[in-house]
C-alpha positions in Angstrom: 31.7 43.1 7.9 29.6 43.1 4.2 27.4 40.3 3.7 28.9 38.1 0.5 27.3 38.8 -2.3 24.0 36.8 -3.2 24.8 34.1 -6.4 21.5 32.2 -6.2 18.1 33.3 -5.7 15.0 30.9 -4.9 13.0 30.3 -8.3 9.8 28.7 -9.0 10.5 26.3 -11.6 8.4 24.3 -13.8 9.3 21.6 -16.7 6.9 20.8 -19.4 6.5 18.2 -21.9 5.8 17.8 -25.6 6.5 21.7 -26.5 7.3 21.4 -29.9 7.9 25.2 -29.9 8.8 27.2 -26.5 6.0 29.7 -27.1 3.6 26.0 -26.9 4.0 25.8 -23.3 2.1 29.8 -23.2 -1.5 29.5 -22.9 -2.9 30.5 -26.3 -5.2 33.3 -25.2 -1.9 35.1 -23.6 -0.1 34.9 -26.6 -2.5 37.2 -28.5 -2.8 39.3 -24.9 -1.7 43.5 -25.8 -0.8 43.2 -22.0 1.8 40.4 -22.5 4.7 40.9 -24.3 6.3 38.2 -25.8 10.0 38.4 -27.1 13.4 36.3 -28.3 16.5 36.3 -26.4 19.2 34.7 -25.2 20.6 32.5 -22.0 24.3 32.3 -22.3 24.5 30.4 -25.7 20.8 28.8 -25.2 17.5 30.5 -27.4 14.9 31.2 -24.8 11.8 33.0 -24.8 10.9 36.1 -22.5 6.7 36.6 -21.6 6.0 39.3 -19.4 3.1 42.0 -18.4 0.4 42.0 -16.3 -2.7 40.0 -16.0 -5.7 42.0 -15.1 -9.5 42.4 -15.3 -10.9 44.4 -18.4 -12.9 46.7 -16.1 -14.0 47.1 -12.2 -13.8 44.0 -10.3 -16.8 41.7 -9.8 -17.7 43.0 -6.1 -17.7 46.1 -7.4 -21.6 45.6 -8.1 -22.2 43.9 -4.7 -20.8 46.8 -3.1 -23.1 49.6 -5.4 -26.2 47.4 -4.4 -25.2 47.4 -1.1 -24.5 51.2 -0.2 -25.2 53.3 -3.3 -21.4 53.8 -3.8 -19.7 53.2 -7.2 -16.7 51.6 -7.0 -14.1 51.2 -9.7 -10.9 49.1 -8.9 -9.9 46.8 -11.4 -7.0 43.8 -10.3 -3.8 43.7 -11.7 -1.1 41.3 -11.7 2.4 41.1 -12.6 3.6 37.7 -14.3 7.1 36.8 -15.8 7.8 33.6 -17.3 11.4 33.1 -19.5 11.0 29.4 -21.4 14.5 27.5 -22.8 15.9 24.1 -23.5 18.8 22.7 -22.6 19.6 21.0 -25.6 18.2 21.1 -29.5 16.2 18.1 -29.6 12.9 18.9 -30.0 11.7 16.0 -27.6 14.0 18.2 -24.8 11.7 19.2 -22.1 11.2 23.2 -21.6 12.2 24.3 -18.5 9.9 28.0 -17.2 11.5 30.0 -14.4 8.0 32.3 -13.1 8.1 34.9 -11.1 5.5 36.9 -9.8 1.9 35.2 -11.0 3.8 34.2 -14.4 2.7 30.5 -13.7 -0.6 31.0 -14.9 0.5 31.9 -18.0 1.8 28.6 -18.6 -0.7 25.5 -20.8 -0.9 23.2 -17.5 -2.0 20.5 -19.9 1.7 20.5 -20.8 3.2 21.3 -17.1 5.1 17.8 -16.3 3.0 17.2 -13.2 5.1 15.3 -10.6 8.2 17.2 -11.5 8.8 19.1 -8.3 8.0 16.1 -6.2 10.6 14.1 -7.8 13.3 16.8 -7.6 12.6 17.4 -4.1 12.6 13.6 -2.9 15.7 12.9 -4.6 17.1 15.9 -3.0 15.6 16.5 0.6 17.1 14.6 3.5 14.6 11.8 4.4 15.4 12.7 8.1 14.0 16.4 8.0 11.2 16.6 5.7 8.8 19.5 7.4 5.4 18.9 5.7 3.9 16.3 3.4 0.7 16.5 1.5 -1.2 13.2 0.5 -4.1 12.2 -0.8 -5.0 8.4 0.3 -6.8 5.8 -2.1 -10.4 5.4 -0.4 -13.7 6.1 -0.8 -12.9 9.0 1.3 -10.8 10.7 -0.9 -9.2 12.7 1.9 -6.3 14.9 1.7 -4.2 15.6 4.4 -1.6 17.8 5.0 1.0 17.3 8.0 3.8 19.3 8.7 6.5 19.4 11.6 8.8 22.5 11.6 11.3 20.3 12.9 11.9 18.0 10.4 10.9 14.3 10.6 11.0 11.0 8.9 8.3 8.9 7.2 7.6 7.9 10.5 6.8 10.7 12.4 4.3 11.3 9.6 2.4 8.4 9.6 3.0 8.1 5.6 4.5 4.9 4.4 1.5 2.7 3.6 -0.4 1.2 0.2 -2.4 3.7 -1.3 -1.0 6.9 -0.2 -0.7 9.2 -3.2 2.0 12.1 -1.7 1.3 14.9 -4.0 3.4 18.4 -2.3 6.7 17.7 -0.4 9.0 19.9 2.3 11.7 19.7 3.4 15.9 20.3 3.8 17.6 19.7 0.8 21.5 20.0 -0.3 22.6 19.1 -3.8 25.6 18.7 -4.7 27.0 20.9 -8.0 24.4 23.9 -7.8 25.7 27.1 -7.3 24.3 27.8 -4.1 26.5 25.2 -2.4 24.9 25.1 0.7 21.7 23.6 2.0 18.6 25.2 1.5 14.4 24.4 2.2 13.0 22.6 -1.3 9.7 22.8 -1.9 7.7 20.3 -4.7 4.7 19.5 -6.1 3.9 20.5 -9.6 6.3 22.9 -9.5 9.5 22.8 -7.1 10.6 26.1 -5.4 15.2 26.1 -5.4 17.6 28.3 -5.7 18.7 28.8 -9.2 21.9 30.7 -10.2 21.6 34.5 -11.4 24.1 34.5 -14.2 23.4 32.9 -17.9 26.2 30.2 -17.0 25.2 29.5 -13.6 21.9 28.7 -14.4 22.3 26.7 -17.1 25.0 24.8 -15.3 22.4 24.7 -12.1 19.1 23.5 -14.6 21.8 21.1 -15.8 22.4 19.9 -12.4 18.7 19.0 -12.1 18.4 17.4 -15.0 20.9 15.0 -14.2 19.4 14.5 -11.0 15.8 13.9 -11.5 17.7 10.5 -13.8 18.8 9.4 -10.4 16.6 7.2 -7.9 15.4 8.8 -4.6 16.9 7.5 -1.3 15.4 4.2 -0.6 13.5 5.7 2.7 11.5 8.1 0.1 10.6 5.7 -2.9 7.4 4.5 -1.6 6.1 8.6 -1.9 6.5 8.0 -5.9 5.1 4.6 -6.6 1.8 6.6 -7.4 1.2 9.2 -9.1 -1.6 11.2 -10.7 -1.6 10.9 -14.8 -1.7 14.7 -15.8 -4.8 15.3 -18.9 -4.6 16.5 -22.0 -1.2 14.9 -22.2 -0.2 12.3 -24.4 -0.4 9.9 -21.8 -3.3 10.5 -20.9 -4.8 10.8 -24.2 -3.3 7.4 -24.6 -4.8 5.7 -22.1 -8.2 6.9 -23.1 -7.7 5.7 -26.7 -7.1 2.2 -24.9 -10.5 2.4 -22.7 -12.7 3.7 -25.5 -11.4 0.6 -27.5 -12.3 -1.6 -23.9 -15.8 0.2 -23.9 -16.2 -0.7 -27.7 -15.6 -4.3 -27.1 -18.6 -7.1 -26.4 -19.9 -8.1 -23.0 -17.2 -11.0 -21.8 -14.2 -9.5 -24.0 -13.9 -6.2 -22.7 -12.1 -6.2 -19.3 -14.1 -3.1 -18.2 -16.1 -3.2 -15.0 -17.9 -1.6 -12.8 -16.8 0.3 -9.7 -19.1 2.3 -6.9 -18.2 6.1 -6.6 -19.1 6.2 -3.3 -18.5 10.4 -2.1 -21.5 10.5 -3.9 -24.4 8.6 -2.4 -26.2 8.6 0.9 -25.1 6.1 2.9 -28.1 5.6 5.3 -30.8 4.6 2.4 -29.2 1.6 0.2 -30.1 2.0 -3.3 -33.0 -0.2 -4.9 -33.0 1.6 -8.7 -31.3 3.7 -11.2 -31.9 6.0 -14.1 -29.9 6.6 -16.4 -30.0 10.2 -17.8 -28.4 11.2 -21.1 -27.4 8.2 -22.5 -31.1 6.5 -23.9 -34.1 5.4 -21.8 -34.7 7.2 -18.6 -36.9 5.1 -17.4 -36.0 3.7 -13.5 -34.2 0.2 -13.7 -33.7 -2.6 -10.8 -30.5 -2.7 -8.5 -27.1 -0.9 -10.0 -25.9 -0.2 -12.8 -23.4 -3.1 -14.3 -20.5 -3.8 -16.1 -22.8 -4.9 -19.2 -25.2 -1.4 -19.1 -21.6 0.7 -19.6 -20.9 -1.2 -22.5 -24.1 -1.0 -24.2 -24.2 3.0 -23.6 -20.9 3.3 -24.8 -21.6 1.6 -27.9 -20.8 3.4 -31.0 -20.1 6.9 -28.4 -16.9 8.7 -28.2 -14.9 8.9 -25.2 -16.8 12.2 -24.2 -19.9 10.2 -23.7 -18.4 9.1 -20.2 -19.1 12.8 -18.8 -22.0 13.4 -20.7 -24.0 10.6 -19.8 -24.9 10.7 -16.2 -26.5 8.1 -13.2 -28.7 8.4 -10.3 -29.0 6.2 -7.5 -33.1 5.5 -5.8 -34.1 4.4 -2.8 -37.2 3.1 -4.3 -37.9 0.5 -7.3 -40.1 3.4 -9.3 -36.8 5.6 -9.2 -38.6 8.3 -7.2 -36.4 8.9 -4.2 -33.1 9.7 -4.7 -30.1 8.7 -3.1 -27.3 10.6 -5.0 -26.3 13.1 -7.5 -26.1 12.9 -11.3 -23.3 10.8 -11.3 -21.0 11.1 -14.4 -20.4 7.4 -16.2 -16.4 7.9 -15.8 -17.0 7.2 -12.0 -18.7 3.8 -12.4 -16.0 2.8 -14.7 -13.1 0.4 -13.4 -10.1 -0.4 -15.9 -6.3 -1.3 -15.4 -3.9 -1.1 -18.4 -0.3 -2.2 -18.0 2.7 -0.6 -20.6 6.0 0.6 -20.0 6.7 -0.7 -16.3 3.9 1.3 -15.1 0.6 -0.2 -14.1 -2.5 2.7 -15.1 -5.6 2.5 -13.8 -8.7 4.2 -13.5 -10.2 5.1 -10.1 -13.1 7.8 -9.5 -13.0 9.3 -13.0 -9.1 9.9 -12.9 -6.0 7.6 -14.1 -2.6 6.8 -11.7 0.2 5.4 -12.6 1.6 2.7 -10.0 5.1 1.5 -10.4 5.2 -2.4 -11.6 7.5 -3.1 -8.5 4.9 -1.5 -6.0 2.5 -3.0 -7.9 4.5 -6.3 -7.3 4.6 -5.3 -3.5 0.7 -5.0 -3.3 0.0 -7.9 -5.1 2.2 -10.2 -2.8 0.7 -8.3 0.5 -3.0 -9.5 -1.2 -2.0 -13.0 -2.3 -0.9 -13.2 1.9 -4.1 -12.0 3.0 -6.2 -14.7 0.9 -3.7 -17.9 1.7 -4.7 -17.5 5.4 -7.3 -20.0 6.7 -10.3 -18.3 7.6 -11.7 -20.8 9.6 -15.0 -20.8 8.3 -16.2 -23.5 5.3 -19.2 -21.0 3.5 -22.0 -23.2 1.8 -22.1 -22.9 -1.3 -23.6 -20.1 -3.5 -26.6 -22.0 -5.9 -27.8 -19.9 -9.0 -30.0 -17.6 -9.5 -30.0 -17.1 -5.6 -29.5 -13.2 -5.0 -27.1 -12.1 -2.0 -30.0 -11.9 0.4 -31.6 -15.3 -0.3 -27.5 -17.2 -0.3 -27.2 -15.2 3.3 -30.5 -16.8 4.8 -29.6 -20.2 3.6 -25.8 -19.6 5.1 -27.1 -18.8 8.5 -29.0 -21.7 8.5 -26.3 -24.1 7.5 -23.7 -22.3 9.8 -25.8 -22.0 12.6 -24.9 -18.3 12.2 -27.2 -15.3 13.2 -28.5 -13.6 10.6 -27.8 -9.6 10.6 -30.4 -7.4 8.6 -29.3 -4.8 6.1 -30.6 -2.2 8.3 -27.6 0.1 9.2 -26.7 0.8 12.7 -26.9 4.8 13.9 -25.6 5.9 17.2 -24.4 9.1 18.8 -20.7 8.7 17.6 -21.8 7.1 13.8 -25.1 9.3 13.1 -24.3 8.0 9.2 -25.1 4.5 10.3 -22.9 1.3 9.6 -24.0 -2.5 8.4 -22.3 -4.4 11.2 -21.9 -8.0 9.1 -24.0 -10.1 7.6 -23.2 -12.8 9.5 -22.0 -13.5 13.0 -21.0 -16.9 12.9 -19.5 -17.0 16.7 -18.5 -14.7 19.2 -16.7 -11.9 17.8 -16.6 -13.3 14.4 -18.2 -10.7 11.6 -18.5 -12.2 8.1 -19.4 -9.7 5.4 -20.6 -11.3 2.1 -20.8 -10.3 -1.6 -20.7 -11.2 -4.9 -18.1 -10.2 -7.0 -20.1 -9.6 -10.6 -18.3 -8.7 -13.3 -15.2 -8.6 -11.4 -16.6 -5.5 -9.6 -13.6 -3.7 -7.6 -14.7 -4.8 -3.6 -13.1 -1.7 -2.4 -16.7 -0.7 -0.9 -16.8 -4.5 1.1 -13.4 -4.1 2.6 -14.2 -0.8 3.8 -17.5 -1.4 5.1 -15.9 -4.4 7.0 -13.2 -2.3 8.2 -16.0 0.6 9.5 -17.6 -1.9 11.3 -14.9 -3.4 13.0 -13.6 0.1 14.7 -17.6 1.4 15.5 -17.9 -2.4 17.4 -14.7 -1.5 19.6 -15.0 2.4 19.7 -18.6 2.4 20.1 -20.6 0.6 23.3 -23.5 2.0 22.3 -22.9 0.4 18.8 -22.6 -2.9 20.8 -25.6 -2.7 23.4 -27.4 -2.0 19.8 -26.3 -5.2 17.9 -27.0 -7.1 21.4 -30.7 -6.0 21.3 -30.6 -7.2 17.6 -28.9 -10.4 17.8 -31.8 -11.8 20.7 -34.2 -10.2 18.0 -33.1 -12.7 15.9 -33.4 -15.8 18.8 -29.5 -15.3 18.9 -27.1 -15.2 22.1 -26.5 -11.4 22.5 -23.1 -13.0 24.5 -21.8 -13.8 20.7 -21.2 -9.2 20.9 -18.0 -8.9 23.0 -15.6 -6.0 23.6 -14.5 -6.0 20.3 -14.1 -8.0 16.7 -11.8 -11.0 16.9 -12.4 -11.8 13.2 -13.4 -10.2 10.1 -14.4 -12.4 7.0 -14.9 -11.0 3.7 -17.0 -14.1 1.8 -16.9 -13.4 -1.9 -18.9 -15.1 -4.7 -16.7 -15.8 -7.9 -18.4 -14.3 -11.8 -19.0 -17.4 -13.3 -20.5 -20.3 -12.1 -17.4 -23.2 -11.5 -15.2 -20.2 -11.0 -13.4 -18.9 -7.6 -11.7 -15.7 -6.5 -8.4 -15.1 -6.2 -5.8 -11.9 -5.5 -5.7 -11.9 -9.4 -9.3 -10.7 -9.3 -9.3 -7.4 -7.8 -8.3 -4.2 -9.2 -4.9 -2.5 -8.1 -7.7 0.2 -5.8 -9.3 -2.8 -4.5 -6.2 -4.2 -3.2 -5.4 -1.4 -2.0 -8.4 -1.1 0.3 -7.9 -4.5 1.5 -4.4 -4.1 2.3 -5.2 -0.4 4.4 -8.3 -2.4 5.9 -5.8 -5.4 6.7 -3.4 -3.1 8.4 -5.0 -1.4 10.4 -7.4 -3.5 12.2 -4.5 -6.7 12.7 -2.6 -3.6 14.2 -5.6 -3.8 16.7 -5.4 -7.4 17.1 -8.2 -8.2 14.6 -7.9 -10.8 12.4 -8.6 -10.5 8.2 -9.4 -12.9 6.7 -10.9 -13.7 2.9 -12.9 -17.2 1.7 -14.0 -17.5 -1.6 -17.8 -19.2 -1.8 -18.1 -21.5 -4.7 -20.3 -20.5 -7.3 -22.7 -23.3 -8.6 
């Protein structure tokens, strides 16, 4: 018996934004290419554009020379590629988004800057079944900035993931998909990121009536099971948006000290953990000369004065061990990473996190806000002294352990076999099994760094005996009882110190990143039966 006849065929599709022409949404330099040709025609009753040829090196390839230099053999292959894009719109409007069907390598023809990033995610998650989703790649909001990707051939839920929590910025999704109205009429294997992989029909009408089908659908909300994967998403640049958003932080960086709601974050992939920094130069940007501690909220400001928004990768930082700025401790560190700023418009809370914006939902960001404001109204059992200007953190911590009869932890890291990068256990143990981490919140600096330290701690303590025997040998350094180091953390304090003198700290404080660390932190180590807890110390 024949095989019926194919009417849909899997297509890489793309949609992209803020094409005022279809030939926008080509990369300039192709456009001019003798090698692409470039030509009007039709879809059913739809103008569309046709680019097609072949992408290839002017010349040998670049190994070519390695391999002469090698064995005295010339070599002259040269890489070619085919690439097919055909650009149309569904309607006249000129704000209607262009839709590119690729084939071959024909999506590198395409002007990413336009390319509607989170398109294929959406499509797929408001058509896969939430039940058999095969893989998932995320990216989670830390200082680790790890990406992970998980897949099951099977087919699983969230669950069988492991995806589901704050912070978790889904990014490529996999799964079974069946939507209802496209020509293929039967279920099929979506893939989405960027880009989303589905069969499209492979007559003028049926593909039209399919992109129409899509359209309509990416208007819809995903099941409730898969909304948590969107709440975040990346902010796309050059974009409007995203040129937006950095018209509204130049005009932050332009404002005085006290005005501006600019702060400072710590980009933390970049330093080395096991030598705390005592100085900075700033490189670029004025005087290089080595200045005391980190850089602040205040210093952004005054580099930024009177600078355009390029200034923030042009103008670089670099962490020392030493006060004479002599030993370093990181990279050049561009000035975009230090800077923290949250912008709310449209139902969408942006903010800026390692040099990059998000968007979060305003009812996530609702969600995350409530989980924070839980964490803070628990008691924390523990009344801190309080905090007496100009006292820095390490003078306020030896007056603390005196007036909480708490031993007092050095800011010596701890290095064993398992954690060769070291980890500050606390900075106060105030009883057994209780690990209070202090810090002062200056210019409303994101605490992302705190949480996570507090969080590292906690699971080296209860991994990590050798960790433990360690912080007994310190704690009788100190005239403590090493008894005070048990099995594992029962508590974990975070003890902030409000801005301003008078002032206090509150889940209104932190940035949305921030909160997001605590909540991760919180999560996990109460799922271990550790308690989090956060006091604010008042500031006089």
């Amino acid at each position: 018996m024949a095989r019926p006849r194919a009417t849909a065929q899997a297509t890489t599709l793309y949609r992209l934004r803020h094409t005022t022409n279809l030939e926008d949404a080509v990369k300039k330099k192709y456009r001019s290419d003798k090698a692409i040709n470039t030509g009007s025609c039709k879809v059913g009753d739809r103008d569309a554009i046709l680019i097609h040829g072949t992408i290839g090196a002017d010349g040998p390839v670049k190994w070519a020379s390695r391999v002469h230099q090698l064995t005295g053999v010339k070599v002259e292959p040269a890489n070619t590629t085919a690439a097919g894009v055909l650009l149309l719109r569904l309607s006249d409007e000129k704000a209607a988004p262009t839709w590119a069907l690729c084939w071959g390598m024909g999506w590198l023809l395409l002007d990413q800057s336009l390319v509607d990033a989170a398109f294929g995610q959406r499509l797929a998650l408001r058509s896969a079944d939430p039940d058999l989703l095969s893989s998932l790649t995320r990216t989670v909001l830390d200082e680790r900035a790890k990406v992970d990707r998980s897949s099951i051939p099977a087919g699983a839920g969230l669950s069988g993931f492991g995806i589901g929590g704050f912070g978790e910025l889904i990014t490529r999704v996999v799964g079974k998909a069946e939507i209802k109205g496209l020509t293929v009429n039967k279920a099929f294997r979506v893939r989405g990121a960027d880009a989303v992989s589905v069969p499209l029909g492979l007559t003028p009408e049926t593909l039209l009536a399919d992109l129409k089908v899509l359209n309509a659908l990416l208007s819809q909300k995903p099941p409730p099971e898969l909304e948590v994967l969107e709440q975040l998403v990346p902010v796309k640049k050059k974009t409007s948006l995203h040129a937006k958003l950095e018209e509204h932080l130049l005009a932050e960086l332009h404002k005085a000290p006290g005005v501006s709601k600019v702060a400072v974050t710590w980009p933390h992939e970049h330093l080395n953990e096991n030598q705390p920094p005592e100085a900075f130069r700033v490189k670029r940007g004025g005087s290089p000369k080595a200045r005391p501690d980190l850089p602040t909220a205040e210093l952004i400001l005054e580099l930024m004065k009177g600078r355009d928004i390029e200034s923030l990768d042009v103008i670089k930082i670099q962490l020392f061990a030493d006060a004479e700025g002599e030993n370093p401790v990181s990279t050049d560190i561009p000035l975009r990473k230090w800077v923290a700023f949250e912008k709310e418009e449209a139902a969408r809370r942006y903010f800026l996190y390692n040099g990059q914006w998000f968007a979060m939902d305003l009812n996530y960001a609702k969600q995350l806000d409530d989980r924070v404001k839980d964490i803070f109204a628990k008691s924390s059992g523990i009344t801190m002294p309080a905090w007496h200007a100009p006292d820095n953190e390490e003078a306020y911590n030896r007056k603390a352990a005196k007036a909480l009869g708490a031993v007092l932890m050095d800011r010596k890291l701890v290095q064993t076999t398992q954690n060769k990068r070291g980890f500050e256990p606390s900075d106060l143990i105030t009883e057994k099994d209780v690990y209070v981490h202090v810090k002062s919140a200056t210019s409303s600096a994101p605490l992302s760094h705190l949480f996570s330290q507090g969080g590292n701690s906690a699971h080296a303590i209860q991994h990590d005996e050798e960790a433990r025997k360690m912080l007994r040998e310190r704690v009788k350094q100190r005239n403590g009882d090493p008894d005070l180091i048990g099995t594992r953390p029962q508590k974990v304090v975070y003890a902030i110190r409000p801005k301003e003198v008078g002032g206090s700290v509150s889940a209104q404080d932190l940035f949305s990143f921030s909160k997001v660390s605590l909540v991760r932190v919180s999560d996990e180590l109460e799922s271990r039966g550790i308690q989090v807890r956060v006091v604010s110390i008042d500031y006089m």
